[in-house]
N, C-alpha and C positions, 0 to 999 in steps of 0.2 A: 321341349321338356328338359327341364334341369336335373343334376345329380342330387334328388333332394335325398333327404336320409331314411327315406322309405327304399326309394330303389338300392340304395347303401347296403341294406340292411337283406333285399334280397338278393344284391347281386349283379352285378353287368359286367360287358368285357368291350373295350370298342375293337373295331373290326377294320380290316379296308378290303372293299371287292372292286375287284378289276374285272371288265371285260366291255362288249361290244353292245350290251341291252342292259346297259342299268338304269335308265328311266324305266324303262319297261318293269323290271325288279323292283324299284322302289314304290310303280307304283301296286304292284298287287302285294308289297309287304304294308302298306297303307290302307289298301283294301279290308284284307286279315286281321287287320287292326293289331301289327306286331306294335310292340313299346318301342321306338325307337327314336332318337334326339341328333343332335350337335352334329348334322350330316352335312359335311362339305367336299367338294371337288377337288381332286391332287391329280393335277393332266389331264389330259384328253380322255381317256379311257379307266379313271378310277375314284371313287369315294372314301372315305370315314366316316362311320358313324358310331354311337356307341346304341345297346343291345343289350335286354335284360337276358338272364340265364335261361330263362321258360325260353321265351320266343328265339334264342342260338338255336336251341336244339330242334326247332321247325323250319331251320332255313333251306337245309339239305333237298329237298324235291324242286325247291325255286330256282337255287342254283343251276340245276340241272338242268330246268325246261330253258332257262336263260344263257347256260354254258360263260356262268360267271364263276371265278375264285374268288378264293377267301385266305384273307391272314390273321392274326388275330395277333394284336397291338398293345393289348394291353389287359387286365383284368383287375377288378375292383368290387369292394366289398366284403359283406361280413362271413360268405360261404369262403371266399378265398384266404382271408387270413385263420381261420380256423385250420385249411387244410395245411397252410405253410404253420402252426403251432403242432398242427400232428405230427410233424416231419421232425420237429424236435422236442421231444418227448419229453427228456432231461431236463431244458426250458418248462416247458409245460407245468411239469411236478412241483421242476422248485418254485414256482410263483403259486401254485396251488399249497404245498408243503406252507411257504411263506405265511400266507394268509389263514394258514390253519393253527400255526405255531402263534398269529398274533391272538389270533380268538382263544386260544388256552390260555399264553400268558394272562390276556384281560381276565379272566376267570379266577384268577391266583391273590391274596393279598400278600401286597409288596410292602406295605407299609405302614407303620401300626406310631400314631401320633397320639401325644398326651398331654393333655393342655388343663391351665386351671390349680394345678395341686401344687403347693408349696410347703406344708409339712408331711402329709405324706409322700413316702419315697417312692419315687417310677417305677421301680426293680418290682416295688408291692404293686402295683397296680399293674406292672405287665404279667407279673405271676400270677395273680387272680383272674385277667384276661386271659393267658391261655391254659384254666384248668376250664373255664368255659368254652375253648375253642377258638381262641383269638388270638390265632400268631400267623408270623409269615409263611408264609407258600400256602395258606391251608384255601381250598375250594372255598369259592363266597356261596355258592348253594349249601355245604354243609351248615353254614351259620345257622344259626336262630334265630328267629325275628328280634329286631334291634331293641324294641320296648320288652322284651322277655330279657336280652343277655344285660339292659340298664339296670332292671330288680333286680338280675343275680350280683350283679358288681354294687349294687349299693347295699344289699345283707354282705359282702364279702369284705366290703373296707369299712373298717372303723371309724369315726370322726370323719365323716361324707353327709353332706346333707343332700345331695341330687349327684347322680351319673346317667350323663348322656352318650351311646352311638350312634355314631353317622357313618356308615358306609358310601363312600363318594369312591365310585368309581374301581381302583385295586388299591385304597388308602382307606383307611378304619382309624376316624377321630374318635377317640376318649375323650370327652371333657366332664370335668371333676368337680365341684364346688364344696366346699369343706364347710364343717361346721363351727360355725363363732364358737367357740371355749376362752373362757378366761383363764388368766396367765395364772400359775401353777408359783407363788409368793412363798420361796423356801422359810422353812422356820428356822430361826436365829432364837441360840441360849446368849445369857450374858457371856462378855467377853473385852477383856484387854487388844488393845494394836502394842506388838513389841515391834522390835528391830530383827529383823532377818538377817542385816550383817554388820559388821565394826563401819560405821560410818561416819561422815561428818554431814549432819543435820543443816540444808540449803531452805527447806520450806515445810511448814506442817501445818494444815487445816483441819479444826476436831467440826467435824459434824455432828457429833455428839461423844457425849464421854470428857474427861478433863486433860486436858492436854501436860504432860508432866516433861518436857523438854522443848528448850527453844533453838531458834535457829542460831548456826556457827559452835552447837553443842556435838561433842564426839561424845557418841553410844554404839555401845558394845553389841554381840549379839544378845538378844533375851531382853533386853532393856527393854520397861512398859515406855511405850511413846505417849501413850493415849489411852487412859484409865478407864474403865467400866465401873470404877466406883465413883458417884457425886452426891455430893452436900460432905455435912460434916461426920466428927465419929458420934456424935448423937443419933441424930436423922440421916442415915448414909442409904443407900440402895444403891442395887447395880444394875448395869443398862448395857443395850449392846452397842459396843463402842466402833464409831464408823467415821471415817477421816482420811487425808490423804498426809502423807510425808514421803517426801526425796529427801534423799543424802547420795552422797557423795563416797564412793566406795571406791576401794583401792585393791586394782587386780594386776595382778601377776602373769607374764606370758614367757615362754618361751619361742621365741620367732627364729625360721631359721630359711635362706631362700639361695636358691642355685647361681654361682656368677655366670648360666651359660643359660639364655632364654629358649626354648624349642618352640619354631611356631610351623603350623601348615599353609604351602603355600602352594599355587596353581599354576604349571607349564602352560595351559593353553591347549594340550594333546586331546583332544575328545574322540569316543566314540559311540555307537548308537545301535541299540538294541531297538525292535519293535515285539509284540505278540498280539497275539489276539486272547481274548478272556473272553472267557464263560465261567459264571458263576466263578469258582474256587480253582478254577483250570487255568492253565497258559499255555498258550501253543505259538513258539517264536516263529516265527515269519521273517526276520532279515537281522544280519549283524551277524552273524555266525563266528565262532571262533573266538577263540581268547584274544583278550587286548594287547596292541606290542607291550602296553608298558605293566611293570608288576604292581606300583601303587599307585590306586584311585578312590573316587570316593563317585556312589550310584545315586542319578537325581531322578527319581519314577516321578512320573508322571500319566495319571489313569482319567480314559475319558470313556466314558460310559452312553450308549443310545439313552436318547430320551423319548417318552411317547406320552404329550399332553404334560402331568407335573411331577411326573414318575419315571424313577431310571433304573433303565430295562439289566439285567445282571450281562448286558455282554456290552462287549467295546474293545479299547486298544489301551494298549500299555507301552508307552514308549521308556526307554533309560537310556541316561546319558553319563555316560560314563564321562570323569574327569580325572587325567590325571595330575596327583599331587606326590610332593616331595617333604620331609621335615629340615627347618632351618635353624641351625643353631647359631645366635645371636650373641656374644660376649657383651656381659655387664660390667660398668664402673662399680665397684665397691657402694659409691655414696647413691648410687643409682638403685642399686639392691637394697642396700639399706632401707630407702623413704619406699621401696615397694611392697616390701617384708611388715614395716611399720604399718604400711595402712591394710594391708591384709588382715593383721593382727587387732588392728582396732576394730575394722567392720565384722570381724569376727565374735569381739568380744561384746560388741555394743548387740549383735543380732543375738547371744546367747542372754544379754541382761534382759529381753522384750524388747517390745515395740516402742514402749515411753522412754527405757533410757538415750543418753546423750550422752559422748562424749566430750570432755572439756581437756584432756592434755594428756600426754606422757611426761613425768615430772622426771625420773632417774633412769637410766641405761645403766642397770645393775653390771651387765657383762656383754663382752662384745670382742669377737673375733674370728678368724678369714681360715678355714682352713677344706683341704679335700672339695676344693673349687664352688664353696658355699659359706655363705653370712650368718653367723650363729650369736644371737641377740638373748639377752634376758632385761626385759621391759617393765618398768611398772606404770601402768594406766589409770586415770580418771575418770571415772565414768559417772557420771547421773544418775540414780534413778530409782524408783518407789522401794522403799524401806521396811515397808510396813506390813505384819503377819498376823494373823486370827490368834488369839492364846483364850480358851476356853476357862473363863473363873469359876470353879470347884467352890460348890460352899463347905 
């Protein structure tokens, strides 16, 4: 007979008896019909066998009539390791504890996904999900049936043509499909394009309306570029005037930059925090104590349990501390200068918009070195749309 996993499950121990009649012994534990297996001879005077737990406790009067001993070699199965789990208790709990904490978290919604909406904003649709009940931590028994909480979220968002829930698991998909509307075509009165500033006139395209300035023409501010009045003064009407023009505008900076550069830079020194997280908690675990050095800079790094596509609120938090020092760099004048300059340009070009361009710095009104900084007065070139709404009053 083999250790199959019936006898596992009740239990055996192998044994060795020694003495002067153990044929004798084996044979009337054969007789009795004890469970016994894998019996071989060690010397002259001894066996091993292995012995289910019922039939151990019937050996004792055989023994006896035989004046054979007994040791016991070994013990196996499922009655034995329960008893060695009772012995630690603490073990015990926390793998019970364990397994109880996972079946709550599964209970729990961890995760609240929103897919499909593109003019409605998520903020709306997760507000509307949880006055119905649908936020994180909340028990998935308290929910409502998924086709009851979709009718409430489609009377609650506006411009929705279907809302779907899908509760998967400790995640609660929203998906959303909006409804076609047509685009909202603002109304436009007649209207002039002027000049929005003293420019010089690169490009003008009238889309409609009469274009009243050509290219390489300097206009002021207010100047009509682009009329809303067409035909003649007989037959004139106005229209709304729609076109494009660049010019060329002339701006003003004062630039002014340090001869001494500060940058941060890295010793090499590290050191290294760990903790353990839960939820909104830290609880450090190694790294103790201040760093030798007083200036660093902190690089976290958070790793989180996962179970399945969802991550659980506990993990580790490592930080690496690095330390750094500030270095101060001495500038060439002409060095500061072209740094100062292009500061000053990308400055002025990101404030004309995204279409202007720059084309030059014509004059360096003023310029000079003083209290260990470059102090510049620049006039710049810039590119770029020229053209303003002027509303025509009849």
């Amino acid at each position: 007979m083999k250790s199959t996993l019936f006898n596992r499950l009740r239990g055996y121990v192998r044994i060795e008896l020694r003495g002067g009649q153990l044929e004798r012994l084996l044979n009337r534990l054969i007789e009795q019909r004890f469970a016994i297996w894998d019996i071989r001879r060690i010397g002259g005077e001894a066996v091993e066998l292995h012995i289910l737990i019922r039939d151990f406790f019937r050996l004792r009067p055989f023994l006896k009539q035989t004046a054979t001993k007994l040791r016991i070699r070994g013990r196996f199965g499922f009655p034995f390791m329960l008893d060695r789990l009772g012995r630690r208790k603490a073990f015990l709990i926390g793998i019970v504890c364990f397994f109880v904490a996972i079946f709550v978290l599964s209970m729990l919604v961890w995760r609240i996904d929103v897919e499909g909406n593109e003019k409605i904003a998520r903020s709306d649709i997760v507000q509307a999900a949880k006055e119905q009940g649908i936020y994180r931590f909340q028990w998935k028994f308290r929910l409502p049936d998924s086709d009851k909480l979709s009718r409430e979220l489609l009377n609650k968002l506006p411009g929705t043509a279907w809302v779907g829930v899908d509760v998967q698991g400790t995640r609660i998909r929203i998906k959303v499909v909006e409804s076609a509307r047509p685009e909202d075509r603002p109304l436009m009165s007649p209207r002039h394009l002027v000049a929005s500033k003293n420019a010089l006139v690169t490009q003008i395209l009238a889309e409609r309306g009469k274009p009243l300035v050509k290219v390489n023409s300097n206009v002021n501010k207010g100047d009509i570029l682009i009329s809303g009045y067409v035909g003649d003064d007989v037959n004139r009407q106005t229209v709304v005037a729609q076109g494009t023009v660049r010019g060329i505008v002339w701006e003003e900076a004062n630039v002014e930059i340090p001869l001494t550069l500060t940058r941060k830079v890295y010793t090499g020194e590290t050191k290294k925090r760990s903790y353990v997280v839960i939820g909104n908690k830290a609880l450090q675990v190694s790294g103790f104590g201040e760093p030798s050095f007083a200036q660093f800079e902190t690089i976290p790094l958070l790793r989180t349990l996962q179970w399945r596509k969802w991550s659980l609120p506990i993990g580790m938090l490592n930080e690496k501390l690095l330390e750094s020092r500030i270095e101060e760099i001495p500038l060439d004048p002409e060095d500061a200068k072209k740094i100062a300059l292009e500061q000053a340009r990308a400055e002025l070009v990101a404030a004309a918009g995204p279409e202007a361009k720059w084309r030059s710095e014509k004059i360096i009104l003023h310029e000079k070195s003083d209290n260990g900084k470059v102090y510049m007065k620049v006039l710049f070139e810039i590119e770029q749309p020229i053209a303003m709404e002027q509303p025509i009053v009849p």
